[in-house]
PAZAPA-4460 file (N, C-alpha, C; in steps of 0.05 Angstrom, whole numbers, plus 32768, in hexadecimal, padded with zeros to 4 digits):
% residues 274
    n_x    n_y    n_z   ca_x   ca_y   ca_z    c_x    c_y    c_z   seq   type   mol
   811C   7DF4   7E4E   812F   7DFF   7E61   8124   7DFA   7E7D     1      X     A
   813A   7DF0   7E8B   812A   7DEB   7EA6   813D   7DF9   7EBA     2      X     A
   8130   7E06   7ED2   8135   7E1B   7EE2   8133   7E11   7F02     3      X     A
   8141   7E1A   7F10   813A   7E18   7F36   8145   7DFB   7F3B     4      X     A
   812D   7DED   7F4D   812D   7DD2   7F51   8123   7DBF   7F42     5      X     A
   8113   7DC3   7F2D   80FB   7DA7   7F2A   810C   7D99   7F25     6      X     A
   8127   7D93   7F20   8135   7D7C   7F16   8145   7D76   7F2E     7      X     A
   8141   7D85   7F47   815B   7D7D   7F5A   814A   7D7C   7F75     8      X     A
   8158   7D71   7F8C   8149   7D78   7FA8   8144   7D8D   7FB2     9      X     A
   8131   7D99   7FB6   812F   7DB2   7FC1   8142   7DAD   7FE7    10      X     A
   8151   7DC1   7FE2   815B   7DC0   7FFC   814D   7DC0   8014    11      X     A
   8158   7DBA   8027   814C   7DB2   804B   814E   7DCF   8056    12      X     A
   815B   7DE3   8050   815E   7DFD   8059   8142   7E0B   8049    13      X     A
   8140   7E06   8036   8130   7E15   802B   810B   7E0B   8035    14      X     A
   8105   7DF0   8036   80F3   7DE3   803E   80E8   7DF1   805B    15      X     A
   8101   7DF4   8072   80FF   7DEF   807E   80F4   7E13   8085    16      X     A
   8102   7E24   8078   80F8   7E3D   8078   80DF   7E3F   8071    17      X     A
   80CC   7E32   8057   80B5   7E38   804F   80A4   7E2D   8068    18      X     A
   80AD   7E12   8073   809F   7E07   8090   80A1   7E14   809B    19      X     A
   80AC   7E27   80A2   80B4   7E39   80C0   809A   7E57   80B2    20      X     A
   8095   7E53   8099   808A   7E77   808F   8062   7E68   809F    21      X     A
   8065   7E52   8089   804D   7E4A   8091   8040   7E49   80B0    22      X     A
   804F   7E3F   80C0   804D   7E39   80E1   8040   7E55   80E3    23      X     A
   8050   7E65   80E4   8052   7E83   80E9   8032   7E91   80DF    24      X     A
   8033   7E90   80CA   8023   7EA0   80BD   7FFD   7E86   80C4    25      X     A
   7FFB   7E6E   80C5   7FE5   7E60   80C2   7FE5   7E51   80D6    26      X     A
   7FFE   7E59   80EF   7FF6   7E49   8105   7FF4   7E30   8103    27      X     A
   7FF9   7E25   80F7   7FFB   7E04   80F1   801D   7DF8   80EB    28      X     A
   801C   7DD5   80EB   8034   7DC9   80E2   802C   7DC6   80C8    29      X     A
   8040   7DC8   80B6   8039   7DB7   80A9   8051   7D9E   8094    30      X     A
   8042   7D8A   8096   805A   7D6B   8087   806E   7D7C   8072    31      X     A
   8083   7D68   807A   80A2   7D68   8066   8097   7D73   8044    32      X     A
   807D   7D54   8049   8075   7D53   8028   8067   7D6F   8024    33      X     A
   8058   7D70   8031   8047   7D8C   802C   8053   7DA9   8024    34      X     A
   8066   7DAE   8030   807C   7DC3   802E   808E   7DB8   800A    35      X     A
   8094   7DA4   8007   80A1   7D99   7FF7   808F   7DA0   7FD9    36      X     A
   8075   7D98   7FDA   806A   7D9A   7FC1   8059   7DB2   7FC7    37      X     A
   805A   7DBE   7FDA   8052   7DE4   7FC6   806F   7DEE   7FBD    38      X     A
   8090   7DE9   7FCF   80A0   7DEF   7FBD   80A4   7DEF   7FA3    39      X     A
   809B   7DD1   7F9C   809B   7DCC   7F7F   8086   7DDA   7F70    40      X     A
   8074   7DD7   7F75   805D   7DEE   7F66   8068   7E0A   7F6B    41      X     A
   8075   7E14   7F77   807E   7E32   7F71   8097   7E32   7F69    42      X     A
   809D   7E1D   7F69   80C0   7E1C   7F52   80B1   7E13   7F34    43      X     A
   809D   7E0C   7F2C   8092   7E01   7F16   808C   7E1F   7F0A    44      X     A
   8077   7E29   7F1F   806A   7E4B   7F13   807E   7E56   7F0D    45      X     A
   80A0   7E58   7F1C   80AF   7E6A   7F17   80C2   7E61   7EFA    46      X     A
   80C2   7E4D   7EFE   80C5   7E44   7EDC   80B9   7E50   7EC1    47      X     A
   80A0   7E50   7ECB   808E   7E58   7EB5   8090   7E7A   7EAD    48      X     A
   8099   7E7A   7EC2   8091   7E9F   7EC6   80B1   7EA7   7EB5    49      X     A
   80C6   7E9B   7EB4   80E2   7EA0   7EB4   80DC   7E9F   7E8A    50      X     A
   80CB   7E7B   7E87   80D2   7E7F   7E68   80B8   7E90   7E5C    51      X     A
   80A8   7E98   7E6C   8096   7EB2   7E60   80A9   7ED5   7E5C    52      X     A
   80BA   7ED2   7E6C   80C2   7EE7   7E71   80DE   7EE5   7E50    53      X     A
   80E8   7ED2   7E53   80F8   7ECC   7E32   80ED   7EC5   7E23    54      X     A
   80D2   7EC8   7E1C   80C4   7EC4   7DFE   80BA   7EE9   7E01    55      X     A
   80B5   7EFA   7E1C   80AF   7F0F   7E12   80CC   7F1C   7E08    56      X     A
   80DF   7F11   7E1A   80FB   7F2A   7E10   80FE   7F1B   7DE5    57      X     A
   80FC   7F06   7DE1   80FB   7F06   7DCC   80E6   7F12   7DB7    58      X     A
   80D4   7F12   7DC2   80B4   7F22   7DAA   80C1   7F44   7DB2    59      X     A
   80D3   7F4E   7DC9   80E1   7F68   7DC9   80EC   7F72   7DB1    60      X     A
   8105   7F5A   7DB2   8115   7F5C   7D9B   810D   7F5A   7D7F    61      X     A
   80F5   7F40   7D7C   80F3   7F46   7D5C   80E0   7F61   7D5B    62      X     A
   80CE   7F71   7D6C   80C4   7F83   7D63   80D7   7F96   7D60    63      X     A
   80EE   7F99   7D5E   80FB   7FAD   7D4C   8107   7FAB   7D32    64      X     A
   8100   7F95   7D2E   8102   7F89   7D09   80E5   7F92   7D08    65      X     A
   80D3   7F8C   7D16   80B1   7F91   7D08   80A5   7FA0   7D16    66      X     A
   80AE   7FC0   7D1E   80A2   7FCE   7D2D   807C   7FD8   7D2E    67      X     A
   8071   7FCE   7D14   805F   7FCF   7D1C   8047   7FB2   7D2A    68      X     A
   8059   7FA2   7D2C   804F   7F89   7D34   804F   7F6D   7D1B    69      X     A
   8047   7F5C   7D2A   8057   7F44   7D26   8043   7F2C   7D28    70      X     A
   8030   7F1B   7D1A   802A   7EFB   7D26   8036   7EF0   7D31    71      X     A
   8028   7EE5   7D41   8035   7ECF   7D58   8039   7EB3   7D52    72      X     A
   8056   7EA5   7D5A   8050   7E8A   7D58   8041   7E78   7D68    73      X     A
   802F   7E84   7D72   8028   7E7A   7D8C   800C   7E8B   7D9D    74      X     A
   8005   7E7A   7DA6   7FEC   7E8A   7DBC   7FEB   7E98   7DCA    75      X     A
   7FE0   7EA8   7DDF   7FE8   7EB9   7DF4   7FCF   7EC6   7DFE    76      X     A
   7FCE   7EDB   7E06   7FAD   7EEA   7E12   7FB8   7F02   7E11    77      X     A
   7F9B   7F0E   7DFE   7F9A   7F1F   7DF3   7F9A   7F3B   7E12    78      X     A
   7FA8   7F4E   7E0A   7FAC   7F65   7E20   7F91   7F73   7E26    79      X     A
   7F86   7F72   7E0A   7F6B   7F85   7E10   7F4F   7F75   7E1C    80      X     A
   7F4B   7F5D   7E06   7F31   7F4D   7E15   7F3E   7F3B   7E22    81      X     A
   7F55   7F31   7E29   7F53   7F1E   7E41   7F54   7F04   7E30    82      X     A
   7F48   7F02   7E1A   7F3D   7EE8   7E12   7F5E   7EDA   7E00    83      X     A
   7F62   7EBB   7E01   7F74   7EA7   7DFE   7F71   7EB6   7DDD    84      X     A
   7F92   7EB0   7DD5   7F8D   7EB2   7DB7   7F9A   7E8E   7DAF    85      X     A
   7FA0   7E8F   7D94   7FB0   7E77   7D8A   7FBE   7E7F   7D6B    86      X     A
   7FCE   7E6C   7D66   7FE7   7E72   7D50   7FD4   7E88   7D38    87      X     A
   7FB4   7E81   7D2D   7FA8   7E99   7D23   7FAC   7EAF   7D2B    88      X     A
   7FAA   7EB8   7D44   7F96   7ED0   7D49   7FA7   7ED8   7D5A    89      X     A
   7FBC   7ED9   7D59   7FD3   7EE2   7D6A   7FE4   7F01   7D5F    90      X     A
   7FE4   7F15   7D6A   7FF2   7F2E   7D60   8003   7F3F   7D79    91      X     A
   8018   7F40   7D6F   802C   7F45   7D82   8035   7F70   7D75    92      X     A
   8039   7F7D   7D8E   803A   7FA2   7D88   804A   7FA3   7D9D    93      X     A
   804C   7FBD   7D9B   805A   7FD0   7DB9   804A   7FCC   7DCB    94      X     A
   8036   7FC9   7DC7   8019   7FCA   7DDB   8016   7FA5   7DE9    95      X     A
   8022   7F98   7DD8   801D   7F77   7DEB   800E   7F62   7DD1    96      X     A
   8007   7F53   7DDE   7FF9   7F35   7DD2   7FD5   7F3B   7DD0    97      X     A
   7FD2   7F3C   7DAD   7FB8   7F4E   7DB0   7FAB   7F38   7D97    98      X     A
   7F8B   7F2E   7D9E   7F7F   7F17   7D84   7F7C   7F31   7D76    99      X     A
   7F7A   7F1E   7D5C   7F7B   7F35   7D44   7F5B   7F41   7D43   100      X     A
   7F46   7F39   7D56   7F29   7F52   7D58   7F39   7F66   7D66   101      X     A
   7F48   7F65   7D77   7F48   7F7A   7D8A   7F61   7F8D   7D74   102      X     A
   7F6C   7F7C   7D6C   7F83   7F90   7D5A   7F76   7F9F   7D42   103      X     A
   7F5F   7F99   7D3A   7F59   7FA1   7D21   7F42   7FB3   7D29   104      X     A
   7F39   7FB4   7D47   7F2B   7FCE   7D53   7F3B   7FE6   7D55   105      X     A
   7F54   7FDC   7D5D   7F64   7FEB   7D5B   7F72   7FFE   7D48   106      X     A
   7F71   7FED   7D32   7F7D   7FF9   7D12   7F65   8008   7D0D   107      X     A
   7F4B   8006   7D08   7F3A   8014   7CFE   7F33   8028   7D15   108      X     A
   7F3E   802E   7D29   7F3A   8046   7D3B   7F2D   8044   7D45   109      X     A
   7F10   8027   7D4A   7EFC   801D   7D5E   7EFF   8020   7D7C   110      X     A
   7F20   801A   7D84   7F2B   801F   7D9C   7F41   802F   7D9C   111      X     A
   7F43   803F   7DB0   7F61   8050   7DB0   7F7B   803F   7DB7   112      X     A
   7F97   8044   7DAB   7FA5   8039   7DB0   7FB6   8043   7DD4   113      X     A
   7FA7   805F   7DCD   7FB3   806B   7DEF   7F9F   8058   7E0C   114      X     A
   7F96   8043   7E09   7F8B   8034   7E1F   7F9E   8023   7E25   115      X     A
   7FB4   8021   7E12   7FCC   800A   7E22   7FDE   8024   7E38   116      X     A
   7FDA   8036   7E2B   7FF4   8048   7E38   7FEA   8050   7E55   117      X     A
   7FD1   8046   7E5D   7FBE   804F   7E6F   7FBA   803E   7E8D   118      X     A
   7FC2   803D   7E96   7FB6   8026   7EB1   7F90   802F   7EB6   119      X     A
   7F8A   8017   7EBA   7F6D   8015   7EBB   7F61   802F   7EAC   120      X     A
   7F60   8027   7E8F   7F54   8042   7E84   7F39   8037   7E73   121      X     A
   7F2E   801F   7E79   7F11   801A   7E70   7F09   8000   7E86   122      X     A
   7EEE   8007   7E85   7EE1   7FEF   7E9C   7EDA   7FD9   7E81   123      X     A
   7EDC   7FBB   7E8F   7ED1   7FA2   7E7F   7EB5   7F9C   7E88   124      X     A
   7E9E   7F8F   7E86   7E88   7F85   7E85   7E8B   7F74   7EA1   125      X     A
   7EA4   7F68   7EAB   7EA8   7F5D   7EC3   7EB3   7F70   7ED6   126      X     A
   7EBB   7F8B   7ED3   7EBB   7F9D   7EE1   7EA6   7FAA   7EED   127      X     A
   7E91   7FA9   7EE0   7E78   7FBA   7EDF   7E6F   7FA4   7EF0   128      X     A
   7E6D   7F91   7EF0   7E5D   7F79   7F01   7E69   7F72   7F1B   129      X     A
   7E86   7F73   7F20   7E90   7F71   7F32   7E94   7F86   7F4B   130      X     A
   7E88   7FA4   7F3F   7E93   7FBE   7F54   7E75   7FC2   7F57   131      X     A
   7E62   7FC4   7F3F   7E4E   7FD2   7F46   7E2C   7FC2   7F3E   132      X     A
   7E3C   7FA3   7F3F   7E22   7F8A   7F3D   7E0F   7F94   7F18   133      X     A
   7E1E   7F9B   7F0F   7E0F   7FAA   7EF5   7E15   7F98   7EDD   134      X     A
   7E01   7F85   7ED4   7E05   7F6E   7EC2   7DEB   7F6D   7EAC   135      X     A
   7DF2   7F5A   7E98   7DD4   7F50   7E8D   7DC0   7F65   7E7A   136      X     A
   7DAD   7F63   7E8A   7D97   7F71   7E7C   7D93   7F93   7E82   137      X     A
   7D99   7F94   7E9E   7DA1   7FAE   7EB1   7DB8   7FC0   7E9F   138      X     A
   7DCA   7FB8   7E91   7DE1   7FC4   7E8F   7DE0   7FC6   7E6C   139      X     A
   7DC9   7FBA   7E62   7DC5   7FC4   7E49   7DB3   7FDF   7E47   140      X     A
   7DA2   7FD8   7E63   7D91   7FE9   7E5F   7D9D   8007   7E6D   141      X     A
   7DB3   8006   7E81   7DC7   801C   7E7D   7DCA   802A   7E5B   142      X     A
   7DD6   800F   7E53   7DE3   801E   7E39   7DD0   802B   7E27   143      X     A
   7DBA   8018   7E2D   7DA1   802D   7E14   7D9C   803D   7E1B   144      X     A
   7D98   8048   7E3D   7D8B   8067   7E47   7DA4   8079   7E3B   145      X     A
   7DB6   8077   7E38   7DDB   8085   7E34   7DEC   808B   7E54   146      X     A
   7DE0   807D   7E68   7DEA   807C   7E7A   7E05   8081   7E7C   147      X     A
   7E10   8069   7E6C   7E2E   805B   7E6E   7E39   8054   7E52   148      X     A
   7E4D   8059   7E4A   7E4E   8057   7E28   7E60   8043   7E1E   149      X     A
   7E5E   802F   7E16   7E6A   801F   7E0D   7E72   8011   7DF3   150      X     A
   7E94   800A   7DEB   7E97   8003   7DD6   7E9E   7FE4   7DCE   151      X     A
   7E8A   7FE3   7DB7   7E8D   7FC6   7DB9   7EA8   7FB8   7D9E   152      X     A
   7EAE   7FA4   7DA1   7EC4   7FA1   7D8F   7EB7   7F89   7D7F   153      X     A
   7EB4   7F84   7D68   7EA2   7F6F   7D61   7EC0   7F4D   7D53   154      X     A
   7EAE   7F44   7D4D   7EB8   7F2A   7D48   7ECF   7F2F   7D36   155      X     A
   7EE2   7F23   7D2B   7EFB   7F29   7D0F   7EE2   7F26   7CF7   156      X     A
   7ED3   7F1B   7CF9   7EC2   7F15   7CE0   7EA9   7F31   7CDF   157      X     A
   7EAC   7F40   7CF1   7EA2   7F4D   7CF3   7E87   7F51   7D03   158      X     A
   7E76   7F39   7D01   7E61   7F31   7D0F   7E64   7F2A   7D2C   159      X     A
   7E4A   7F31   7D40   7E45   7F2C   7D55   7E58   7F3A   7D67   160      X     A
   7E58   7F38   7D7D   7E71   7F53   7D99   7E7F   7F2F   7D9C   161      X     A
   7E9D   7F3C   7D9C   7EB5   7F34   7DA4   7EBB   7F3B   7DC1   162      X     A
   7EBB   7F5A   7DC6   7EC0   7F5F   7DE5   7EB7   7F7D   7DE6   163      X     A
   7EAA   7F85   7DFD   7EA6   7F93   7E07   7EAE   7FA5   7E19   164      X     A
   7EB1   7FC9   7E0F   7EC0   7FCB   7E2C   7EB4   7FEE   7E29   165      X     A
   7EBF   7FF5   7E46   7EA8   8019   7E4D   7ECC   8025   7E54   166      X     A
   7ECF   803A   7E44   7EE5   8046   7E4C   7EE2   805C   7E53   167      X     A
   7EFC   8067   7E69   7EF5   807D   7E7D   7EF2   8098   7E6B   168      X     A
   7EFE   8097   7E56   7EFB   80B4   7E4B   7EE1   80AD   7E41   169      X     A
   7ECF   809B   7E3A   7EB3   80A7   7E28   7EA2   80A4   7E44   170      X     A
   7EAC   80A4   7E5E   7E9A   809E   7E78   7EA5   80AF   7E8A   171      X     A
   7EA8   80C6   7E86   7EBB   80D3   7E96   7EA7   80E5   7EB3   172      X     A
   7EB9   80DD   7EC9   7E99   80F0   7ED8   7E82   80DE   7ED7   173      X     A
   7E7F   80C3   7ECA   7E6A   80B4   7ED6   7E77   809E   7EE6   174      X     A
   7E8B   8093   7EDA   7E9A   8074   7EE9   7EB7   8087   7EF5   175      X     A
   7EB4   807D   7F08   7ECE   8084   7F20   7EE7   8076   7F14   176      X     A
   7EF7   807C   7F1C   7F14   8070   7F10   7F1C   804E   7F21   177      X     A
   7F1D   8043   7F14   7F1C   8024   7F15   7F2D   801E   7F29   178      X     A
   7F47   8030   7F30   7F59   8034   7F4F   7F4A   8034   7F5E   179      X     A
   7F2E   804B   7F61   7F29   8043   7F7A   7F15   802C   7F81   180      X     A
   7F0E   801C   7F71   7F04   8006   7F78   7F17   7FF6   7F7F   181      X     A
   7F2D   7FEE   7F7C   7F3E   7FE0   7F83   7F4D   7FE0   7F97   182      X     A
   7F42   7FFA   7FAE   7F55   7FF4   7FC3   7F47   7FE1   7FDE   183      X     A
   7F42   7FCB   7FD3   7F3B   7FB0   7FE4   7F54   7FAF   7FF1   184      X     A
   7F56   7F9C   8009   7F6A   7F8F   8016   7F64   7F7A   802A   185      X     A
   7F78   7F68   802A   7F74   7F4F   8042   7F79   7F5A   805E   186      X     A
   7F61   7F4C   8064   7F67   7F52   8087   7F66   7F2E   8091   187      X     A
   7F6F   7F26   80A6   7F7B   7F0E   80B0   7F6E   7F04   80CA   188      X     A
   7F5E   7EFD   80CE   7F50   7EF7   80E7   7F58   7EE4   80EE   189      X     A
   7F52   7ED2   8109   7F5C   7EB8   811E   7F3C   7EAC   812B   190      X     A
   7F3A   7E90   8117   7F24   7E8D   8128   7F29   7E64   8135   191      X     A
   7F24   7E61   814F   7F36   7E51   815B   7F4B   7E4B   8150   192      X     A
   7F62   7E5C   8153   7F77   7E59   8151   7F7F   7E57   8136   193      X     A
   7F71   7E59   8125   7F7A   7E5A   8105   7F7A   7E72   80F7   194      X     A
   7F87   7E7D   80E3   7F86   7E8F   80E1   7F80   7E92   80C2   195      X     A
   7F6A   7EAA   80BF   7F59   7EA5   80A5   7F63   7EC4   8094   196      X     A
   7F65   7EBE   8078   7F6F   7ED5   8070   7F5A   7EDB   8059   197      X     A
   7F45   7EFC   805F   7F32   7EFE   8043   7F3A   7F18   803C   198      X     A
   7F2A   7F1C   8021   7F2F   7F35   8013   7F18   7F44   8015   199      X     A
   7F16   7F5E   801D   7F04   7F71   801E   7EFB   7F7A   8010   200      X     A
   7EF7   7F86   8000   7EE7   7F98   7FE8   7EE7   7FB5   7FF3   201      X     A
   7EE6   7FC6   7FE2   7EE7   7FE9   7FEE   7ECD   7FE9   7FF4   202      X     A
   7EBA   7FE2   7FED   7E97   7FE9   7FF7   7E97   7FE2   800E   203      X     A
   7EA7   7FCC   8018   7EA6   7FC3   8031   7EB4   7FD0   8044   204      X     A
   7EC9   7FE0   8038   7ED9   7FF2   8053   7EC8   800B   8054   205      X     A
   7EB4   8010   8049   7EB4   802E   8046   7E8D   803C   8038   206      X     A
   7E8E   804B   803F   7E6D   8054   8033   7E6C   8059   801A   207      X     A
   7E6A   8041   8007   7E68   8042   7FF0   7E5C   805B   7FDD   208      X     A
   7E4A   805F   7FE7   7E3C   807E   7FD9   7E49   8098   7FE3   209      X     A
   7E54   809C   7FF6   7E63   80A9   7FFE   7E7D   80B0   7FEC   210      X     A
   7E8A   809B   7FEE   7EAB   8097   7FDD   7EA0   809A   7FC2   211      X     A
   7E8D   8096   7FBC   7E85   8092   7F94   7E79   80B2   7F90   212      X     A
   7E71   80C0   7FA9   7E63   80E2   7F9D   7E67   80F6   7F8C   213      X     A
   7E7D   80E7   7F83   7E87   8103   7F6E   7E82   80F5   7F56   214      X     A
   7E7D   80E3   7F4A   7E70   80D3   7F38   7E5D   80D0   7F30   215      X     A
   7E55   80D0   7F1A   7E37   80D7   7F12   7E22   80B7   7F1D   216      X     A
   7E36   80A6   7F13   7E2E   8084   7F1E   7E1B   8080   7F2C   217      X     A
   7E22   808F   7F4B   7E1A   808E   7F62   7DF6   8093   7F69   218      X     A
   7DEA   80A0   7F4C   7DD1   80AA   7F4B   7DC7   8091   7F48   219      X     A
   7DD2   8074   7F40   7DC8   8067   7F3D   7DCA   8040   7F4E   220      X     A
   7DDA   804F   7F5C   7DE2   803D   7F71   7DCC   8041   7F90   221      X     A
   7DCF   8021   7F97   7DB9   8028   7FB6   7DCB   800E   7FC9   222      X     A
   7DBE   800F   7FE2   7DD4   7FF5   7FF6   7DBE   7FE6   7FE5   223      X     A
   7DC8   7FCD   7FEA   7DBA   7FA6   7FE8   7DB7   7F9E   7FFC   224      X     A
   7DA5   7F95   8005   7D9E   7F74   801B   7DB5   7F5D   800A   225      X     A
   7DC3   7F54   801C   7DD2   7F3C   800B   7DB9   7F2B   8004   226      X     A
   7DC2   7F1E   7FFB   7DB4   7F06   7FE4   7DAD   7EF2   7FFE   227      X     A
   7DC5   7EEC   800D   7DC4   7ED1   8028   7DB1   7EE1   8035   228      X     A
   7DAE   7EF8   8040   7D99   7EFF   8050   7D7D   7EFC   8048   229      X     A
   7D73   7EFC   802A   7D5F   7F02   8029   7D58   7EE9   8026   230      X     A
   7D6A   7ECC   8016   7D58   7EAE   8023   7D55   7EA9   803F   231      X     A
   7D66   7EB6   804D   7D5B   7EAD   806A   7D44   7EBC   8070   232      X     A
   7D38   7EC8   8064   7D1E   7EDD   8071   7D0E   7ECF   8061   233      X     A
   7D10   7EC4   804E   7D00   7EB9   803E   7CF5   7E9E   803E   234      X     A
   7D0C   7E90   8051   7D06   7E75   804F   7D0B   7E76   806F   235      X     A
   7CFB   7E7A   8078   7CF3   7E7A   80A0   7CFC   7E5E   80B1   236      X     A
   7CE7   7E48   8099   7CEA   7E29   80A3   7D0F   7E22   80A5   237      X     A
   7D1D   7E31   8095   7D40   7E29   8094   7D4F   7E33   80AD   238      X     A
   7D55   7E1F   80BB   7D66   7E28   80D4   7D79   7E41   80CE   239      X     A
   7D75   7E4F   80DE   7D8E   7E63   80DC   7DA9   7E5C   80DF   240      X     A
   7DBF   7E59   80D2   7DDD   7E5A   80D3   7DEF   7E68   80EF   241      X     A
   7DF9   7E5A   80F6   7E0B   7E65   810E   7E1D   7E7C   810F   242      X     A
   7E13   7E88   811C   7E22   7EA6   8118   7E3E   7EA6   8118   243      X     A
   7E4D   7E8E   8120   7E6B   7E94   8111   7E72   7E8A   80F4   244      X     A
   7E62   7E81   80E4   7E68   7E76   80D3   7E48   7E7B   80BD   245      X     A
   7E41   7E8F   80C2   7E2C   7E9A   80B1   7E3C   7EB1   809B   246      X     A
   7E38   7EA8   8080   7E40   7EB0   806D   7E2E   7EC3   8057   247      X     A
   7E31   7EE6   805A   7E21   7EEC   803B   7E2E   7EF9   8026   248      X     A
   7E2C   7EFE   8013   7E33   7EFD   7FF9   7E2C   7F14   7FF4   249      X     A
   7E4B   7F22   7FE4   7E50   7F3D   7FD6   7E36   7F41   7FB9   250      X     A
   7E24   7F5C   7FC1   7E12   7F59   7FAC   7E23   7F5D   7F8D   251      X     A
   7E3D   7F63   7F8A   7E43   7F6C   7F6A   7E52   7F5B   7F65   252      X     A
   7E5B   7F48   7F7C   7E69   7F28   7F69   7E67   7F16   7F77   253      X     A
   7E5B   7F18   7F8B   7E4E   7EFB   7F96   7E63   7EE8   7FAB   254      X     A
   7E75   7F03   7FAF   7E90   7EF2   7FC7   7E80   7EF5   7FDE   255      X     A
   7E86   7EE0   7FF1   7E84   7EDF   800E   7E8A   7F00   801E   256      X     A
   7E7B   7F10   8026   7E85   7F23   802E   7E88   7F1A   804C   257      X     A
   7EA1   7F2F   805A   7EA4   7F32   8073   7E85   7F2F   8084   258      X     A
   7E85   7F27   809E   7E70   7F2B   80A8   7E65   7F45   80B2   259      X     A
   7E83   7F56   80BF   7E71   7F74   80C9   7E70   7F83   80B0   260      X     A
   7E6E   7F7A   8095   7E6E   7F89   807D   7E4F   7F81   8076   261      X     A
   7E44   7F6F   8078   7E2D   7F61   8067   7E15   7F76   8061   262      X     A
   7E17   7F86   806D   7DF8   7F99   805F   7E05   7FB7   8053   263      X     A
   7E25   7FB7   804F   7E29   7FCD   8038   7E3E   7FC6   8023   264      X     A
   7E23   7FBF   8015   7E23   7FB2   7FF8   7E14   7FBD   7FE5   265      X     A
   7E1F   7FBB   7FD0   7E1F   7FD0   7FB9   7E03   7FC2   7FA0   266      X     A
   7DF2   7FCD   7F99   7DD9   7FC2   7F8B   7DD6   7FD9   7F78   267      X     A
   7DD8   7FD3   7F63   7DCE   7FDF   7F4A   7DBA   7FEA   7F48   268      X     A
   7DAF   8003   7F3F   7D92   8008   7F36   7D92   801F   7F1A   269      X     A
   7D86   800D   7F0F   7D8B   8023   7EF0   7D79   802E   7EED   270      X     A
   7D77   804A   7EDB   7D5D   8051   7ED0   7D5E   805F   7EBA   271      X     A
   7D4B   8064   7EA0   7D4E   8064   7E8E   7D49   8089   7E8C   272      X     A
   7D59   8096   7E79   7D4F   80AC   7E72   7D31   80B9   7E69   273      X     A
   7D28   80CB   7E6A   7D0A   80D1   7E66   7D0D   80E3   7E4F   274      X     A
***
C-alpha cells in the first residue's frame, strides 16, 4: 500500500514551506534538492508508521477471537526487554508484542502482569547506567550487599539471564520515580550565527543530591570530575582545547555535557553491607 507522495511530486507549496521552517529555525538556505529529499524521507517514515498502525488495528481484532493471546506471523520488539523477536518467538496479549522468555516470566508469575498497566514502573540495566553511571561489576556488587533488588528473567531454555530489570515496587524509597529523571530539555544556543540545539539532563539543571534526598540512593551517590577533565590534568604535555569548543562528558552516559554544567555530574559509589 502506498501513501502521501513517494509515487508523485511533492508539491512547490509544500517544499517551499519546509524551506521557509528551516531558514527560520537554522539560519541557513537551504537547495531545492535538499528540502526535496528530507521530504521524502519523512513521507517514507510516515508510510511506515501508517502500515504499523494497520497491522496493530488488525492483531486488535483477532485478539477477540483469542483473548488470551495469539503467535505472530511475523517479528516485532518485545514491550518488556526491548529485544527484536522473529516468526518463533513472537506473542501477541492485551499487553503488546512480547518473545516468548518474557511471556513465560510472565505465566509463571516471575514478573507481574500489572507493569504494563504502569508507566515507568521498573528501571532496565541501561537505566541504572544512564541516570546514575551504575554498571558492570559496581552494580552487582549493589545487588549482593541487597542494596537494590533485582529480577532476572532467564533464557526460554531456561539457562543463563535473558533480561534484566529492578522494579519500583521491590525498590521502593530507594530509586526515585524514573519521571523525575526525565525532565531533561533542549535549550538552543547561536554561535557565529548558527544555531545549535542540545539536550540537558536533570543533573545538569539542578543539585543532584538535593532533588534525589528523599531517596535512599542518594547515600550512595557523590559529584565526578568529568572524565575530559581529568586527561587534561593528566596529560600536561597535550595542548589545552579552546575554550569555545572544549568538550566534557556526562559521567553516567558519556554525552557531551553543557559547558556551564561540566563539574555537576553524577558518579556512583557503592558499599557493601557489614
Amino acid at each position: 500500500m502506498s501513501f502521501l507522495f513517494n509515487n508523485h511530486k511533492i508539491p512547490s507549496a509544500i517544499i517551499a514551506q519546509a524551506k521557509a521552517t528551516i531558514e527560520e529555525n537554522e539560519g541557513r538556505t537551504p537547495t531545492e534538492d535538499e528540502v526535496t529529499e528530507m521530504l521524502k524521507l519523512m513521507y517514507s517514515l510516515a508510510n511506515i508508521s501508517i502500515e504499523q498502525v494497520k497491522k496493530e488495528l488488525d492483531r486488535k481484532k483477532k485478539l477477540q477471537e483469542f483473548p488470551k493471546g495469539f503467535a505472530l506471523d511475523h517479528g516485532g520488539t518485545c514491550k518488556l526487554c526491548g529485544k527484536g523477536t522473529d516468526l518463533s518467538d513472537s506473542w501477541f496479549d492485551r499487553y503488546g508484542i512480547k518473545c516468548l522468555a518474557c511471556q513465560k516470566a510472565m505465566d509463571t508469575g516471575l514478573i507481574p502482569d500489572r507493569i504494563f498497566g504502569k508507566e515507568n514502573s521498573f528501571y532496565t540495566d541501561c537505566d541504572l547506567e544512564k541516570h546514575f553511571n551504575l554498571k558492570g561489576k559496581e552494580l552487582g556488587e549493589w545487588i549482593k550487599a541487597g542494596l537494590i533488588k533485582a529480577r532476572i528473567i532467564p533464557n526460554l531454555n531456561g539457562k543463563g539471564k535473558h533480561f534484566r530489570l529492578f522494579l519500583m515496587s521491590d525498590n521502593k524509597g530507594f530509586l526515585p520515580p524514573l519521571k523525575m529523571l526525565e525532565e531533561g530539555k533542549y535549550e538552543v544556543s547561536e554561535i557565529e550565527g548558527r544555531k545549535f540545539t542540545e539536550y540537558v539532563y536533570w543533573y545538569q539543571q539542578k543539585d543532584p543530591l538535593a532533588y534525589l534526598k528523599k531517596y535512599g540512593i542518594v547515600k550512595y551517590l557523590e559529584i565526578a570530575e568529568p572524565e575530559h577533565e581529568k586527561l587534561i590534568k593528566e596529560s600536561p604535555q597535550q595542548p589545552e582545547p579552546e575554550r569555545e569548543i572544549q568538550v566534557s562528558y556526562c559521567a553516567p552516559c558519556n554525552y557531551p555535557a553543557p559547558l556551564k554544567d561540566q563539574k555537576r555530574l553524577l558518579k556512583r559509589k557503592a558499599k557493601r553491607k557489614h
